[in-house]
C-alpha positions in Angstrom: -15.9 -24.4 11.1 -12.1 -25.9 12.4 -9.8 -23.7 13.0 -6.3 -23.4 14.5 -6.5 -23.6 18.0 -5.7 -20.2 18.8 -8.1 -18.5 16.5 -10.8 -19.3 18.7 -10.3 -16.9 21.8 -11.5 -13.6 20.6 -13.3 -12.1 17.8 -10.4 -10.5 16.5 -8.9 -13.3 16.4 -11.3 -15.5 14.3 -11.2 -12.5 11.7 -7.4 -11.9 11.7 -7.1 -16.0 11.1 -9.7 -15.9 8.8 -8.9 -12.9 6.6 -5.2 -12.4 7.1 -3.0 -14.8 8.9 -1.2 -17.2 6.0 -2.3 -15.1 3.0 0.5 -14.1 0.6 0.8 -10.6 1.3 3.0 -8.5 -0.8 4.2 -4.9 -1.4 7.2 -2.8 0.9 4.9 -0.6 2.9 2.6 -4.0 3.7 5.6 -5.7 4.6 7.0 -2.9 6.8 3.4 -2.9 8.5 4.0 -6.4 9.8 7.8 -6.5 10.2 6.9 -3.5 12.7 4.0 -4.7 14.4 6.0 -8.3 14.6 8.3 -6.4 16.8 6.3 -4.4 18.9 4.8 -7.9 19.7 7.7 -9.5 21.3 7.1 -10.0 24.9 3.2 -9.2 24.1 0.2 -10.9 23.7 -0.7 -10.8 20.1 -4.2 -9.8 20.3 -2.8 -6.9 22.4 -1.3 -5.7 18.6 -4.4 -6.5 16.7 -6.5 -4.3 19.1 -4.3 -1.7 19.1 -3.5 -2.0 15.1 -5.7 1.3 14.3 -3.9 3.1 16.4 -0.7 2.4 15.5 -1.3 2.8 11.7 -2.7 6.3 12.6 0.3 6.8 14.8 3.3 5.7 12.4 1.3 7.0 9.0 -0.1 4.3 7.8 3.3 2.4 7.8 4.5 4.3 4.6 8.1 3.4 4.7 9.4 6.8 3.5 7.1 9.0 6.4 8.2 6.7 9.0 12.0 7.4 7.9 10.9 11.5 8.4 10.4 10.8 11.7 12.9 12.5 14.4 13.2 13.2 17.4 9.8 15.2 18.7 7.6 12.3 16.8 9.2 9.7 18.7 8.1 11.7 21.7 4.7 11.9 20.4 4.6 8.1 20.0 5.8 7.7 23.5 2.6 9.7 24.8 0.1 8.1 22.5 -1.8 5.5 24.9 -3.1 3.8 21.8 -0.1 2.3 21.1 2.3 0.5 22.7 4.7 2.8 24.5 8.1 1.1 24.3 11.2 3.5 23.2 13.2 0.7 21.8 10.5 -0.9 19.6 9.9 3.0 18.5 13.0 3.6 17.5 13.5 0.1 15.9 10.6 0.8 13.4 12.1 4.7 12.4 15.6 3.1 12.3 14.4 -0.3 9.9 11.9 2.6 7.8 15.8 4.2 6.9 17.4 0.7 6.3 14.4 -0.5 4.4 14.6 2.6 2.0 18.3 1.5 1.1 17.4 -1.6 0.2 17.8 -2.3 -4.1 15.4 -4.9 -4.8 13.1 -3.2 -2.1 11.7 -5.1 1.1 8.9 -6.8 -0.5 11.7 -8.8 -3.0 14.3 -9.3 0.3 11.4 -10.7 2.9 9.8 -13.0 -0.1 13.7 -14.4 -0.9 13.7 -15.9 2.4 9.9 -18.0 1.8 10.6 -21.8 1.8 10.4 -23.7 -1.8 9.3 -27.0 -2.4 6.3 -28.8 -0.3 6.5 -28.8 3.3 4.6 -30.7 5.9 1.5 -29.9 6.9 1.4 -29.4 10.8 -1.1 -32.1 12.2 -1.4 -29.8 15.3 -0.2 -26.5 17.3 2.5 -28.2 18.8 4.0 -29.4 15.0 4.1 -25.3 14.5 8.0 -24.6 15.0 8.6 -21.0 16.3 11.6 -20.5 13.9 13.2 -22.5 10.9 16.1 -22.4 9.4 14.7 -19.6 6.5 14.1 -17.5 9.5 17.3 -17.5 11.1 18.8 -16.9 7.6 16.4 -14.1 7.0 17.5 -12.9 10.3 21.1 -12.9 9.8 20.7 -11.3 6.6 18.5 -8.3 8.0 20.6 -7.8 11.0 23.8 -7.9 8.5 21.9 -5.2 6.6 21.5 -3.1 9.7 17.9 -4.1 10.6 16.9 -4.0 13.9 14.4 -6.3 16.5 14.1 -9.2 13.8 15.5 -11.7 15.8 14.8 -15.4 14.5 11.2 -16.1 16.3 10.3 -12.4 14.9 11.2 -13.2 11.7 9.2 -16.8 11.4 5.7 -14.9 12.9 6.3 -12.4 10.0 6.8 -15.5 7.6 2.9 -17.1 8.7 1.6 -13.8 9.2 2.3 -12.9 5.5 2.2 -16.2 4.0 5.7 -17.0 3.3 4.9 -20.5 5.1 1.5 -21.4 5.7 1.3 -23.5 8.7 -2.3 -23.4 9.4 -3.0 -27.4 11.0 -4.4 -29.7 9.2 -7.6 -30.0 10.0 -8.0 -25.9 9.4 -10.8 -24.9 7.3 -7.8 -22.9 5.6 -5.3 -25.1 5.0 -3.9 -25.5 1.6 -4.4 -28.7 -0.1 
């Protein structure tokens, strides 16, 4: 079966490609997930996230928008001693921080994140190196976040959350899962 070229590397990999990566994915606790685990990525490895995913949706209860904006203080401490996650205090106190700003938000993050998807055909990516790392809906989606007082959803961040949830689907063409 043809895949993208970096699905290949790992089991994880092939499943997360497979199952996950490209496919519309809706809903404000879903989107918080990734918008979360996009950031903790940056400057990482992904695979490094998707091995470490249990753990981190154990750690920040199960990415439910309105626990993570609970957290104070002593949880971010726990978080910093949990070796199952990644230990960064930044990237900790981004996600608790964009929980808060994500609850303030009228038409909720689902509606904001999907305002931002591309309309209209777009080309299909003959290869990896076709695969832009932002686009102009992600800097806009960026702006507009940071205006909004998110936090660690800097342009690139913002695209990887695009594939990963489908907003733009830019599995190559020769991909077994590429749209027609």
């Amino acid at each position: 079966m043809q895949r993208c070229a970096w699905a290949g590397s790992s089991p994880e990999y092939v499943a997360y490609h497979d199952e996950e990566w490209g496919t519309p994915l809706h809903g404000d606790d879903a989107l918080f997930e990734r918008m979360c685990l996009e950031a903790f990525q940056s400057g990482l490895a992904w695979i490094t996230i998707l091995r470490k995913r249990p753990a981190f949706r154990t750690a920040f209860a199960g990415f439910s928008i309105d626990a993570v904006a609970e957290f104070g203080p002593e949880d971010e401490e726990r978080l910093m001693a949990d070796a199952g996650i990644v230990r960064n205090r930044a990237k900790i106190a981004a996600a608790v921080r964009n929980a808060r700003t994500a609850q303030q938000q009228p038409e909720g993050l689902s509606a904001l994140l999907w305002s931002f998807a591309p309309t209209g055909p777009r080309p299909r990516p003959a290869t990896m190196a076709d695969v832009p790392a932002t686009s102009p809906e992600s800097v806009a989606m960026a702006r507009e976040l940071k205006r909004r007082g998110f936090v660690f959803v800097g342009p690139t961040t913002a695209y990887a959350l695009m594939q990963a949830t489908g907003m733009v689907d830019d599995h190559v063409a020769d991909c077994f899962r590429a749209s027609p």
